[in-house]
C-alpha positions as CSV (number, residue, x, y, z in Angstrom):
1,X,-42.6,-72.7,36.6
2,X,-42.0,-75.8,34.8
3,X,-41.7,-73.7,31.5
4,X,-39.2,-71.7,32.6
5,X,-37.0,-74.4,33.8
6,X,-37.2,-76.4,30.0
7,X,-36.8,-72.7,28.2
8,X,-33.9,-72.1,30.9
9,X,-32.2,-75.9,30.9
10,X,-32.5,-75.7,26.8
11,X,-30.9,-72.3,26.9
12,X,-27.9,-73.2,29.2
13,X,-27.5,-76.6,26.7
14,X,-27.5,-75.0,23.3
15,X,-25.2,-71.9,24.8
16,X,-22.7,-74.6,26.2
17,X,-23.3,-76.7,22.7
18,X,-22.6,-73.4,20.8
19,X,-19.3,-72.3,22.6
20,X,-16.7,-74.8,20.9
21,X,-17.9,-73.5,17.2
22,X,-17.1,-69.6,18.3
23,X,-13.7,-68.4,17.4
24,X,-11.6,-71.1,15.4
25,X,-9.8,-67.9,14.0
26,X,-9.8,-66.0,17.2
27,X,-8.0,-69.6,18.7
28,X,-5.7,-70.6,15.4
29,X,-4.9,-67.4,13.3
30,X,-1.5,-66.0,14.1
31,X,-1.5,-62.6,13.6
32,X,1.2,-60.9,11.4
33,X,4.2,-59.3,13.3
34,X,4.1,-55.4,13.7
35,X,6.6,-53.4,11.6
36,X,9.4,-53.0,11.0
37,X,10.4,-56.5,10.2
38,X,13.2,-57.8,8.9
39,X,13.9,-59.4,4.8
40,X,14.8,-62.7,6.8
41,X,13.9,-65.0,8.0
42,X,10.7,-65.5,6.7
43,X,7.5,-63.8,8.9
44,X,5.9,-66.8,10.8
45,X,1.9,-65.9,10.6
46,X,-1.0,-67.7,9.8
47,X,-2.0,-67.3,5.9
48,X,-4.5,-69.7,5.0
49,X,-7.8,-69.2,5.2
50,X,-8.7,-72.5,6.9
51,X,-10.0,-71.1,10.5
52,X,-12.1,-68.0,8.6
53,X,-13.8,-70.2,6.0
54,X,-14.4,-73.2,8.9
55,X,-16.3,-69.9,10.9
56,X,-17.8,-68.3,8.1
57,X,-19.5,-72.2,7.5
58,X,-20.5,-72.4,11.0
59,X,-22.1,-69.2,11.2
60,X,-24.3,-69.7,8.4
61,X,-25.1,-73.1,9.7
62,X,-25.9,-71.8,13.3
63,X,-28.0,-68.9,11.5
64,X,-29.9,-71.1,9.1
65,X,-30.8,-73.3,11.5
66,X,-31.7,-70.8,14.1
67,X,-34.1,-69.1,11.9
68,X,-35.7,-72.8,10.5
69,X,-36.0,-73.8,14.4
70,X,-37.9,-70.4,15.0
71,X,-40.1,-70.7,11.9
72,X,-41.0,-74.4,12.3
73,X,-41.8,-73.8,16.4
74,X,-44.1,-70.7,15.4
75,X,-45.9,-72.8,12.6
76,X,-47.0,-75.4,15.3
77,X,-47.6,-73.1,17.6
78,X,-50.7,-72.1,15.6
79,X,-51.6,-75.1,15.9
80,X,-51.2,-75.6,19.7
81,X,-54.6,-76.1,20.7
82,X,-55.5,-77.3,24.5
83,X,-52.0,-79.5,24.6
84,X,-50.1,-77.2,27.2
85,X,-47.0,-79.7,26.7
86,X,-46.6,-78.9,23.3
87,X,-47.3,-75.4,23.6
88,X,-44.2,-75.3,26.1
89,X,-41.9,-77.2,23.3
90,X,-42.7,-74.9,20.8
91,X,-42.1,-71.9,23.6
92,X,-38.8,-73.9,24.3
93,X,-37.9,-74.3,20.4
94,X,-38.2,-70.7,19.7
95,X,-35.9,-69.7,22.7
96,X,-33.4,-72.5,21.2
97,X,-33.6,-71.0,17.9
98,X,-33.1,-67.4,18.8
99,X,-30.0,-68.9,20.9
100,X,-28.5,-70.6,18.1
101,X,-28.9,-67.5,15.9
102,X,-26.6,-65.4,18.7
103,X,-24.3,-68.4,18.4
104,X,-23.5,-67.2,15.1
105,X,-22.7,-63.8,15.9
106,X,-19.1,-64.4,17.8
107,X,-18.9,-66.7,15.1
108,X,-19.1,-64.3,12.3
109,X,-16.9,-62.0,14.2
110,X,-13.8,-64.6,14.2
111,X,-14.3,-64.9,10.7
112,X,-13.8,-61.0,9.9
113,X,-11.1,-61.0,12.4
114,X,-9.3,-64.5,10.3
115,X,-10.0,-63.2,6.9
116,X,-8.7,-59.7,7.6
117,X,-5.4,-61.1,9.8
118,X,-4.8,-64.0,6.8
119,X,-4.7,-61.1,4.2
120,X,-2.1,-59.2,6.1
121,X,-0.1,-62.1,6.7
122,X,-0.2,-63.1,3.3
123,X,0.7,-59.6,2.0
124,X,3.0,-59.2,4.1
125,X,4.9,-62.8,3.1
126,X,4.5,-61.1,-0.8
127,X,6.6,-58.0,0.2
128,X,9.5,-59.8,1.9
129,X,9.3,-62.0,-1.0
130,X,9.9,-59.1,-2.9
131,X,12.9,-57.5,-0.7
132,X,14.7,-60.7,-0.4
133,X,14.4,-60.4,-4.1
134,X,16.0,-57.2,-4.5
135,X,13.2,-54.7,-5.0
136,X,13.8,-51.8,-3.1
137,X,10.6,-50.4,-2.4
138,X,9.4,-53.4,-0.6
139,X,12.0,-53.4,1.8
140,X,11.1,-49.8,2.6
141,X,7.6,-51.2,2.6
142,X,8.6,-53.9,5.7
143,X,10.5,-50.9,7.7
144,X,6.7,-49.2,7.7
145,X,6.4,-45.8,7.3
146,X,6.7,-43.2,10.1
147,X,3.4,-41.1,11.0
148,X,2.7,-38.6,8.9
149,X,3.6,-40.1,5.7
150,X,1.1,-41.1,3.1
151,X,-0.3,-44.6,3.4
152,X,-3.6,-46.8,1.0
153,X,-3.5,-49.6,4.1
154,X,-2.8,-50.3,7.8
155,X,-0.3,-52.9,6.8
156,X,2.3,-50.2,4.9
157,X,2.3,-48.1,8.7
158,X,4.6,-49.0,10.8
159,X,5.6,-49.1,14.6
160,X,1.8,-49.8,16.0
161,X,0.7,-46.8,13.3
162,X,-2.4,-46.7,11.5
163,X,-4.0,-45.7,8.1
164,X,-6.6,-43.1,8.2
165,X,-7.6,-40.8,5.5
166,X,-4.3,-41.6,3.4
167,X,-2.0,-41.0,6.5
168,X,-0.2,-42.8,8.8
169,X,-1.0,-41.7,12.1
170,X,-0.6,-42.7,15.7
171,X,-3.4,-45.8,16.9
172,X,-5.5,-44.2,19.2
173,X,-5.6,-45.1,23.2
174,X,-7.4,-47.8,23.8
175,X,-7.5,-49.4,19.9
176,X,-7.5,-52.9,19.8
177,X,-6.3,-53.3,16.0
Protein backbone atom coordinates (compact mmCIF):
# COMPACT_ATOMS: atom_id res chain seq x y z
CA UNK A 1 0.00 0.00 0.00
CA UNK A 2 2.66 2.34 0.87
CA UNK A 3 4.07 2.07 -2.74
CA UNK A 4 1.16 3.07 -4.28
CA UNK A 5 0.58 6.07 -2.17
CA UNK A 6 4.60 7.45 -3.07
CA UNK A 7 3.95 6.28 -6.96
CA UNK A 8 0.43 8.08 -6.53
CA UNK A 9 1.52 11.36 -4.32
CA UNK A 10 4.74 11.68 -6.92
CA UNK A 11 2.26 11.40 -9.81
CA UNK A 12 -0.29 14.05 -8.61
CA UNK A 13 3.15 16.43 -7.85
CA UNK A 14 4.94 16.25 -11.10
CA UNK A 15 1.30 16.43 -13.09
CA UNK A 16 0.53 19.73 -11.04
CA UNK A 17 4.45 20.80 -11.42
CA UNK A 18 3.99 20.03 -15.25
CA UNK A 19 0.73 22.09 -15.86
CA UNK A 20 2.18 25.80 -15.93
CA UNK A 21 4.87 24.69 -18.78
CA UNK A 22 1.74 23.34 -21.18
CA UNK A 23 0.52 25.79 -23.60
CA UNK A 24 2.38 29.23 -23.53
CA UNK A 25 1.18 29.49 -27.26
CA UNK A 26 -2.18 28.00 -26.63
CA UNK A 27 -2.36 31.08 -23.60
CA UNK A 28 -0.29 34.07 -25.60
CA UNK A 29 -0.55 33.60 -29.50
CA UNK A 30 -3.33 35.65 -31.00
CA UNK A 31 -4.57 34.09 -33.82
CA UNK A 32 -4.86 35.97 -37.19
CA UNK A 33 -8.35 37.40 -38.07
CA UNK A 34 -10.47 35.34 -40.57
CA UNK A 35 -10.95 36.85 -44.11
CA UNK A 36 -11.81 39.12 -45.60
CA UNK A 37 -9.96 41.87 -43.84
CA UNK A 38 -9.46 45.11 -44.52
CA UNK A 39 -5.92 47.13 -46.10
CA UNK A 40 -6.14 49.18 -42.77
CA UNK A 41 -5.64 49.38 -40.07
CA UNK A 42 -3.01 47.08 -39.62
CA UNK A 43 -4.17 43.15 -38.47
CA UNK A 44 -3.47 42.91 -34.62
CA UNK A 45 -2.11 39.10 -34.32
CA UNK A 46 0.66 37.57 -32.59
CA UNK A 47 3.83 37.15 -35.03
CA UNK A 48 6.67 36.35 -33.10
CA UNK A 49 7.73 33.28 -32.37
CA UNK A 50 8.41 33.80 -28.66
CA UNK A 51 5.48 31.44 -27.12
CA UNK A 52 6.34 28.41 -29.82
CA UNK A 53 10.11 28.43 -29.37
CA UNK A 54 9.57 28.89 -25.23
CA UNK A 55 7.23 25.37 -25.82
CA UNK A 56 9.27 23.73 -28.24
CA UNK A 57 12.28 24.28 -25.36
CA UNK A 58 10.11 22.95 -22.72
CA UNK A 59 9.07 19.97 -24.42
CA UNK A 60 12.50 18.79 -25.14
CA UNK A 61 13.42 19.52 -21.66
CA UNK A 62 10.42 17.62 -20.12
CA UNK A 63 11.16 14.74 -22.74
CA UNK A 64 14.92 14.56 -22.06
CA UNK A 65 14.58 14.53 -18.70
CA UNK A 66 11.75 12.09 -18.62
CA UNK A 67 13.55 9.54 -20.57
CA UNK A 68 17.10 10.12 -18.25
CA UNK A 69 14.74 9.78 -14.95
CA UNK A 70 13.41 6.43 -16.55
CA UNK A 71 16.91 5.18 -17.58
CA UNK A 72 18.77 6.13 -14.36
CA UNK A 73 15.66 4.49 -12.12
CA UNK A 74 15.86 1.17 -14.24
CA UNK A 75 19.86 1.09 -13.93
CA UNK A 76 19.42 0.92 -10.04
CA UNK A 77 16.80 -1.06 -10.11
CA UNK A 78 19.21 -3.89 -11.16
CA UNK A 79 20.85 -3.24 -8.54
CA UNK A 80 17.99 -3.22 -5.89
CA UNK A 81 18.88 -6.09 -3.93
CA UNK A 82 16.88 -6.87 -0.47
CA UNK A 83 16.46 -2.81 0.23
CA UNK A 84 12.55 -2.68 -0.46
CA UNK A 85 12.83 1.18 0.16
CA UNK A 86 14.88 1.76 -2.66
CA UNK A 87 13.28 -0.60 -4.77
CA UNK A 88 10.01 1.61 -4.23
CA UNK A 89 12.07 4.95 -5.33
CA UNK A 90 13.25 3.52 -8.20
CA UNK A 91 9.39 2.18 -8.86
CA UNK A 92 8.39 5.86 -7.94
CA UNK A 93 11.24 7.40 -10.36
CA UNK A 94 10.14 5.55 -13.29
CA UNK A 95 6.31 6.52 -12.84
CA UNK A 96 7.80 10.29 -12.52
CA UNK A 97 9.69 9.93 -15.62
CA UNK A 98 7.03 8.48 -17.73
CA UNK A 99 4.86 11.48 -16.29
CA UNK A 100 7.27 14.04 -17.23
CA UNK A 101 7.58 12.60 -20.74
CA UNK A 102 3.49 13.08 -21.17
CA UNK A 103 4.18 16.51 -19.90
CA UNK A 104 5.79 17.23 -23.05
CA UNK A 105 3.15 16.10 -25.24
CA UNK A 106 0.49 19.19 -24.71
CA UNK A 107 3.59 20.92 -24.77
CA UNK A 108 4.62 20.04 -28.17
CA UNK A 109 1.12 20.45 -29.34
CA UNK A 110 1.04 24.39 -28.35
CA UNK A 111 4.08 24.67 -30.18
CA UNK A 112 2.64 23.34 -33.59
CA UNK A 113 -0.41 25.23 -32.84
CA UNK A 114 2.11 28.82 -32.15
CA UNK A 115 4.40 28.12 -35.04
CA UNK A 116 1.67 27.49 -37.51
CA UNK A 117 -0.80 30.61 -36.11
CA UNK A 118 2.71 33.05 -36.06
CA UNK A 119 3.22 32.11 -39.79
CA UNK A 120 -0.26 33.13 -40.70
CA UNK A 121 -0.12 36.15 -38.81
CA UNK A 122 3.00 37.11 -40.23
CA UNK A 123 1.92 36.36 -43.81
CA UNK A 124 -0.88 37.82 -43.52
CA UNK A 125 0.87 41.33 -42.08
CA UNK A 126 3.24 40.82 -45.62
CA UNK A 127 -0.02 40.91 -47.85
CA UNK A 128 -1.59 44.00 -46.39
CA UNK A 129 1.73 45.42 -46.54
CA UNK A 130 1.60 44.81 -49.94
CA UNK A 131 -2.17 46.24 -50.68
CA UNK A 132 -1.56 49.29 -48.61
CA UNK A 133 1.17 49.45 -51.08
CA UNK A 134 -0.71 49.39 -54.18
CA UNK A 135 -0.39 45.84 -55.47
CA UNK A 136 -3.49 44.65 -56.52
CA UNK A 137 -3.31 41.10 -56.16
CA UNK A 138 -2.79 41.17 -52.50
CA UNK A 139 -5.73 43.07 -51.81
CA UNK A 140 -7.65 40.45 -53.64
CA UNK A 141 -5.61 38.11 -51.59
CA UNK A 142 -7.03 39.77 -47.97
CA UNK A 143 -10.82 39.61 -49.47
CA UNK A 144 -10.05 35.49 -49.55
CA UNK A 145 -11.27 33.68 -52.24
CA UNK A 146 -14.73 32.20 -52.44
CA UNK A 147 -15.13 28.23 -52.37
CA UNK A 148 -14.40 26.72 -55.30
CA UNK A 149 -11.63 28.79 -56.52
CA UNK A 150 -8.13 27.56 -56.67
CA UNK A 151 -6.00 27.96 -53.53
CA UNK A 152 -1.75 26.59 -52.42
CA UNK A 153 -2.82 27.57 -48.59
CA UNK A 154 -5.65 27.91 -45.93
CA UNK A 155 -4.63 31.47 -45.44
CA UNK A 156 -5.58 32.70 -49.28
CA UNK A 157 -9.44 31.05 -48.47
CA UNK A 158 -11.67 33.11 -47.21
CA UNK A 159 -14.89 33.40 -45.05
CA UNK A 160 -14.02 30.24 -42.60
CA UNK A 161 -12.97 28.31 -46.10
CA UNK A 162 -10.37 25.88 -46.32
CA UNK A 163 -7.58 24.61 -48.74
CA UNK A 164 -7.86 21.08 -49.79
CA UNK A 165 -6.45 19.52 -52.87
CA UNK A 166 -5.83 23.06 -54.50
CA UNK A 167 -9.46 24.27 -53.69
CA UNK A 168 -11.12 26.30 -51.48
CA UNK A 169 -13.83 24.55 -50.07
CA UNK A 170 -16.24 24.78 -47.14
CA UNK A 171 -14.48 23.76 -43.34
CA UNK A 172 -16.17 20.76 -42.50
CA UNK A 173 -18.69 20.46 -39.25
CA UNK A 174 -17.07 20.19 -36.42
CA UNK A 175 -13.30 21.52 -37.67
CA UNK A 176 -11.52 23.25 -35.17
CA UNK A 177 -8.91 25.03 -37.57
Amino acid sequence: MGLNLGVRGLATILALASLPTAGCSWLFVNKPPQQPILASPPIECTASQASPVIDTVMAVALAAGGVATIAVSEGARRNCSGWLSMCELNTAATVGGAILVAAAVPTAFSAGYGFSKTSDCRLLKEIQLACVSGVENSCAALRGKPAGEDCSADIECGGGNICFRGSCNPKPRGATK
